[in-house]
C-alpha positions as CSV (number, residue, x, y, z in Angstrom):
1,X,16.9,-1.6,14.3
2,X,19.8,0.4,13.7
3,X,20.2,3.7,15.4
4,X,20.8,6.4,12.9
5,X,22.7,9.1,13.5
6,X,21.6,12.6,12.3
7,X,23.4,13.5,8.4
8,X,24.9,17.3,10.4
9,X,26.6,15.2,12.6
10,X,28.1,12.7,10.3
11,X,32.1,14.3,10.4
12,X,33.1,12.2,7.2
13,X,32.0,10.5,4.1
14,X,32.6,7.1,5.5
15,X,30.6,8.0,8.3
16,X,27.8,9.0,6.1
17,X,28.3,6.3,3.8
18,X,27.5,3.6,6.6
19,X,24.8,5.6,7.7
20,X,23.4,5.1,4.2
21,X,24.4,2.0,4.0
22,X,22.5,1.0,7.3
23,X,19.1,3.4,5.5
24,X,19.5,0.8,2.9
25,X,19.3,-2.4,4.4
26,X,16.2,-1.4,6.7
27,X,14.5,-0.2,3.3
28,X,15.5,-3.9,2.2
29,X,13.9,-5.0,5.0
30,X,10.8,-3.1,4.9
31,X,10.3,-4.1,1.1
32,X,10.6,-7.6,2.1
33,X,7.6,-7.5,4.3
34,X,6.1,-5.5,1.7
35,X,6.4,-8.4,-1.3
36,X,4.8,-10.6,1.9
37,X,1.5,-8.6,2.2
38,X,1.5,-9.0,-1.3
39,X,1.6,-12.5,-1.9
40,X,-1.3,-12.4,0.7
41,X,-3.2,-10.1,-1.4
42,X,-3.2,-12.7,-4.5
43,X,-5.0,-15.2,-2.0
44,X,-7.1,-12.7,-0.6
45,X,-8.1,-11.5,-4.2
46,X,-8.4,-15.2,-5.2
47,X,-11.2,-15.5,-2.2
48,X,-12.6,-11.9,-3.1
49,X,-12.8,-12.3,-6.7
50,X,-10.6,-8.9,-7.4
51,X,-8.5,-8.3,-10.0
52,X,-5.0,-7.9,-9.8
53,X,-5.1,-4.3,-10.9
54,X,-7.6,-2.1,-9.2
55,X,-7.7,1.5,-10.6
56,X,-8.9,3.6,-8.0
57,X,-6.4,1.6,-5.1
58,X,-3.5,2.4,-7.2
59,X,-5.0,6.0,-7.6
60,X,-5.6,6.2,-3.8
61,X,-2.2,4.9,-2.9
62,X,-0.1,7.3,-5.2
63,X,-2.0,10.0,-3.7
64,X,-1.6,9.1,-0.2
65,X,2.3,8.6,-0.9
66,X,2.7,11.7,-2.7
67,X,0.6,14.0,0.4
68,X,2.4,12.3,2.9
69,X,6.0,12.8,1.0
70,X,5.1,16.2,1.3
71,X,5.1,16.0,5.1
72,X,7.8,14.4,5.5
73,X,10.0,16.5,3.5
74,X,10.6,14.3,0.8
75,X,10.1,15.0,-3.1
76,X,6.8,14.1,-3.9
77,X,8.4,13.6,-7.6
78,X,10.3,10.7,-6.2
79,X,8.0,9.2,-4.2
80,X,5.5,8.6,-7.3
81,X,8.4,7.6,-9.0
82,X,9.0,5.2,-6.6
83,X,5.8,3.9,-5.4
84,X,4.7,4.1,-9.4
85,X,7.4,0.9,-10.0
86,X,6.3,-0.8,-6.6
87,X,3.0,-1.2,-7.3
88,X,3.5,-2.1,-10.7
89,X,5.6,-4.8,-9.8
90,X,3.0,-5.6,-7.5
91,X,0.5,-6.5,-9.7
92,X,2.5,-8.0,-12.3
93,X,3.6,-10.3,-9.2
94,X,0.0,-10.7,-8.1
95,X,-1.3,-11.4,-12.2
96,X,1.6,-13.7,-12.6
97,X,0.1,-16.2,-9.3
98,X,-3.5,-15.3,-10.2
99,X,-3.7,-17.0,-14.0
C-alpha cells in the first residue's frame, strides 16, 4: 500500500495531485474486491433463495455509511450519494446473473 502523505504537508499541486492520484487507485482497488464479494453474493443468494434487492440491507447499509461518514469526517451527503450508486449497481449486477 502506498504511504500517503498528510494534504498540510503537500508543498505543491503536483505533490498533491499524486497523492490523489495514489487515493485513487487504492479506491480502485478496494472497489475491485468489492464487485468480488458481490459476485459471491449472487451464488450465495442463489443457495439462500434471496432476492437480489433486499430492502431493509440496503436501508441498513446507507445508514451505517452515512453514521460512520460522520466519524470520519466526511459529508454524509456524499457518502449516500456514493454508496446509493454502489449498491445499485450491485444489484443490477446481482439481477443480471440471477435470471
Amino acid at each position: 500500500m502506498t504511504k500517503l502523505t498528510e494534504p498540510s504537508a503537500c508543498e505543491s499541486m503536483a505533490e498533491l495531485r499524486q497523492q490523489i492520484d495514489a487515493i485513487d487507485t487504492m479506491l480502485l482497488d478496494l472497489l475491485a474486491t468489492r464487485s468480488r464479494y458481490i459476485d459471491r453474493a449472487v451464488d450465495l443468494k442463489r443457495i439462500e433463495g434471496l432476492p437480489a434487492r433486499t430492502v431493509d440491507r440496503v436501508a441498513a447499509v446507507l445508514d451505517n455509511v452515512k453514521s460512520k461518514a460522520t466519524t470520519v469526517g466526511l459529508d454524509e451527503d456524499l457518502a449516500v450519494t456514493i454508496w446509493s450508486e454502489l449498491i445499485e449497481w450491485s444489484i443490477q449486477r446481482e439481477i443480471k446473473h440471477l435470471g
